[in-house]
N, C-alpha and C positions, 0 to 999 in steps of 0.2 A: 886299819882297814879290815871289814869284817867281809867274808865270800863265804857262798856255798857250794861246796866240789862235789861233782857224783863221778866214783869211780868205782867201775865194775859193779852196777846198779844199787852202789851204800850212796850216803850222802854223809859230808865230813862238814864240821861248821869250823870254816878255817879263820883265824886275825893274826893278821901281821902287824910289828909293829919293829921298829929299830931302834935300836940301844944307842947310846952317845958315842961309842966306838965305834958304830955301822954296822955290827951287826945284827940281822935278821934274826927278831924270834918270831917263830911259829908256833900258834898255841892253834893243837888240831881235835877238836872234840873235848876242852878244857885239857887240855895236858900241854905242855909248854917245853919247845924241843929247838935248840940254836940247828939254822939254816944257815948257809953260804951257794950262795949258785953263781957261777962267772962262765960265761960267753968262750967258746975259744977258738981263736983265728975268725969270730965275723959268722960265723954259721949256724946253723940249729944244734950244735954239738955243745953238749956245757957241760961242766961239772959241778957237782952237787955235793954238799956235805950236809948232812944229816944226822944229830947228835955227833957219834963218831964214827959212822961210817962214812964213804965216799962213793960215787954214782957217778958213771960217766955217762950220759943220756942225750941222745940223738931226739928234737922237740921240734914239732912242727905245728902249724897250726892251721888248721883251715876252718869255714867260717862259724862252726858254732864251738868247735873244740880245739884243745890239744890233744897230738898226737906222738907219744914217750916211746920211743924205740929203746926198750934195754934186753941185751941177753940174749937177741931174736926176736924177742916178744913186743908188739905192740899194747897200748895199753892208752884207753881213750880217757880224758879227763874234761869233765866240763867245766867250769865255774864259772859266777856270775857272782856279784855283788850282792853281798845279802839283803839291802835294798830294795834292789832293784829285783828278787828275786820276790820279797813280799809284795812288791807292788802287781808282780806279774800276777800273782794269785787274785787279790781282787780286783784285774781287769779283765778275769777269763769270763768276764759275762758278756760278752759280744756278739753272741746268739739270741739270747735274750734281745740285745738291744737293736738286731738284727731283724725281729718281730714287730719290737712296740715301734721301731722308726722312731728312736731316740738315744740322746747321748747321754749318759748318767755317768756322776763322779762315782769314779773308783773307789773312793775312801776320804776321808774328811781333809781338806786342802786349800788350798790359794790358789784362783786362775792367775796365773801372771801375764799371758797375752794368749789375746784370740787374732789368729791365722784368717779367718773367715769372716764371712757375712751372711747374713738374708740375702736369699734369692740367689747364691752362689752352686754352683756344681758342682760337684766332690767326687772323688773316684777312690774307692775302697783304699786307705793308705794314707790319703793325705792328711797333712798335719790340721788341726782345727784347734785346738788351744794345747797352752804352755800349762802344764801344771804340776803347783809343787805338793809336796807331802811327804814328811821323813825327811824334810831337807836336802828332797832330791829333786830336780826339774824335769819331767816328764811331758812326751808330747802325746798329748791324746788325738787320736788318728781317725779318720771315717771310716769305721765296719763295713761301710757299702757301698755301693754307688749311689748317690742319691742328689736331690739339689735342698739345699738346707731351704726349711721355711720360716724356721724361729730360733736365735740365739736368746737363751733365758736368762744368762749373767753377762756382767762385767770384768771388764781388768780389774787386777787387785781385788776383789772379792771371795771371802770365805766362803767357804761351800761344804756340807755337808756329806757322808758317804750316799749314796743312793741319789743324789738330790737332780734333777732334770737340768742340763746344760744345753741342750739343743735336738730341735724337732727338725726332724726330715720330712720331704713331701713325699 
């Protein structure tokens, strides 16, 4: 599994993967460093090993991060799916699409299902099609509020990056 962590405003390109033993290696920025983290007593409290030191870290987490209490010190970590964190990049055009009152693919993909219809009303958020890319299923949302006047593709259908998916009135 490949993640992207921003702590203390760096960004680390982390992948996990596990040995036939179980355990965890972490390769953080290409360098390759055995991890062991275990739970203790049920609570945010774990212990860490890390090469060959040990971390006893109090981990909490609310809704866009973790939060690492060691030593007194708090310490915010985000991470997200390396995937999922390119896909965020070219979907940040929703301003744009906010203008032209249309839905344009993120990047080149397969719709898998549409949510929607012609002549439906959509309130900033809701889902309108399923779409894959990178081998991940992504739901593309309405920018606006708006009543849809034209869906331009089908299920199962390749699609293009930039290519027009649905016209708003």
């Amino acid at each position: 599994m490949n993640y992207i962590s921003r702590i203390r405003n760096r960004n680390y390109r982390i992948t996990l993967s596990e040995t036939v033993s179980g355990e965890i290696i972490a390769e953080i920025n290409g360098k390759k460093i055995p991890v062991t983290i275990q739970r203790k007593n049920g609570d945010g409290v774990c212990l860490a090993q890390v090469g060959n030191q040990f971390f006893e870290i109090d981990m909490t987490k609310n809704d866009t991060d973790y939060l690492l209490h060691y030593r007194g010190e708090i310490t915010r970590v985000s991470v997200e799916d390396e995937y999922l964190s390119q896909f965020k990049k070219f979907t940040n055009h929703a301003s744009k699409q906010q203008m032209q009152k249309e839905l344009t693919a993120p990047m080149p993909g397969l719709v898998v299902t549409i949510e929607a219809k012609a002549g439906q009303q959509v309130r900033q958020g809701d889902g309108l099609i399923v779409f894959e890319a990178m081998k991940m299923e992504n739901e593309l949302k309405a920018p606006f509020d708006a009543t849809i006047k034209e869906i331009k593709v089908s299920e199962k259908q390749a699609v293009d990056k930039d290519q027009l998916l649905i016209v708003f009135n």
